[in-house]
N, C-alpha and C positions, 0 to 999 in steps of 0.2 A: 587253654585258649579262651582267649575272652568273647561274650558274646554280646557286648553293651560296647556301641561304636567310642564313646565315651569314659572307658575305664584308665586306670591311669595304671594298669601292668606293661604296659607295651610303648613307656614313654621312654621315646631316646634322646629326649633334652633339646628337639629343635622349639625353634618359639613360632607361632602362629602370628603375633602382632608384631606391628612396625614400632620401636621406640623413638617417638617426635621429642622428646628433651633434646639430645643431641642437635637433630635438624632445626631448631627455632634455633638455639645456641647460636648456631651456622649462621642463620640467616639475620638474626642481632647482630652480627660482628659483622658480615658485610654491610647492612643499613649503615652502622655508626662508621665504617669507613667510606661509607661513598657519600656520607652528608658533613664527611671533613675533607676530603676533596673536591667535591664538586666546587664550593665559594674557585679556588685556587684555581682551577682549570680555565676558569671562563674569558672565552676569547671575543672582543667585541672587535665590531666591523664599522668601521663610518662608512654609512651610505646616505649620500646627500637623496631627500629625497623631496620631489615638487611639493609646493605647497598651494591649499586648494582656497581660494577667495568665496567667500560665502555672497558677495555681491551676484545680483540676477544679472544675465547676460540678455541685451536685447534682441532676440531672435527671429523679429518680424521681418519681411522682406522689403525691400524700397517697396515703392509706390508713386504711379504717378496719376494726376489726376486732368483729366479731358472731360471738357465742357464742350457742350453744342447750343450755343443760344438760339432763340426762336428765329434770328433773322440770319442763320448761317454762321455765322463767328464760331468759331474754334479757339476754346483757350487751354492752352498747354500751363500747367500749374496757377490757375490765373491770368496768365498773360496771355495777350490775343494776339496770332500767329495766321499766317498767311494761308493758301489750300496748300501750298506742295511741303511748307516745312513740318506740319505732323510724321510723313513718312520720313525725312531726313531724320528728325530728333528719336523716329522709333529703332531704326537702324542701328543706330548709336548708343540708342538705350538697352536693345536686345543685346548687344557684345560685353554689355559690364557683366563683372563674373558672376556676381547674384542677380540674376535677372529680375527685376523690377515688375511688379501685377501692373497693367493699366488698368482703371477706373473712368469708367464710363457713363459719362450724365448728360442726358439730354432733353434738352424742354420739351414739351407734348407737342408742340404748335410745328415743330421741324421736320423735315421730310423724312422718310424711313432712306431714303438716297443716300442723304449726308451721312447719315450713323452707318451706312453699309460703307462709304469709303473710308472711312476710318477705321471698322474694323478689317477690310482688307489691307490699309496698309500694314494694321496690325500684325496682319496674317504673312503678310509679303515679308516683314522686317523682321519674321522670328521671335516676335511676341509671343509667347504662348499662354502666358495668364491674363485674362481678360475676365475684368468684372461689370456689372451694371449695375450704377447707383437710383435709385428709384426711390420714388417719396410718396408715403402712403396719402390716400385723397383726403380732405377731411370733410368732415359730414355735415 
């Protein structure tokens, strides 16, 4: 009987290690077969696909611009406009599918009346973007 775990009286010819020759073998021969099929397999697909314009898109909203002059005048983009036709043209303006900001300027000298009926028709007509143009004082 031996008493050293390591003697070689009690060997019965199994092997302890794995032999990788064989297995790399193996796996050489499948590499070189799958990289002469693959070119051969390849299946393409036509798919039309959009093409994307690198031009900037212009993405601000209409606008429109109301004036109040000191003696009452109302001018709708420039042009001077009667009292009732601001609420008609806001109407019409609220229903376009992008809804358009009104802009609002008013001379110092005007009543706080006028600027409040405009902004209500504003209000009435389903405006809901409303700005105030203002002009810094100079010194």
């Amino acid at each position: 009987m031996a008493t050293s775990p390591f003697s070689r009286e009690e060997d019965d010819g199994q092997m302890n290690e794995i032999n990788m020759t064989p297995l790399v073998d193996v796996m050489l021969v499948l590499l070189i077969v799958f990289m002469v099929t693959v070119p051969v397999i390849r299946h393409a697909v036509k798919i039309g696909l959009p093409h994307a314009s690198s031009r900037k898109e212009d993405t601000r909203p209409a606008r429109i611009d109301v004036s109040i002059e000191a003696d009452g005048t109302v001018l709708w983009d420039g042009a001077a406009v009667d009292d009732k036709a601001p609420g008609a043209k806001i109407v019409a303006a609220a229903q376009t599918s992008t809804q358009p900001g009104l802009h609002l300027n008013a001379d110092r000298k005007v009543a706080y009346e006028k600027i409040a009926q405009v902004m209500s028709a504003a209000q009435r007509g389903g405006l809901t973007k409303l700005g105030f143009v203002t002009v810094p004082a100079h010194n």
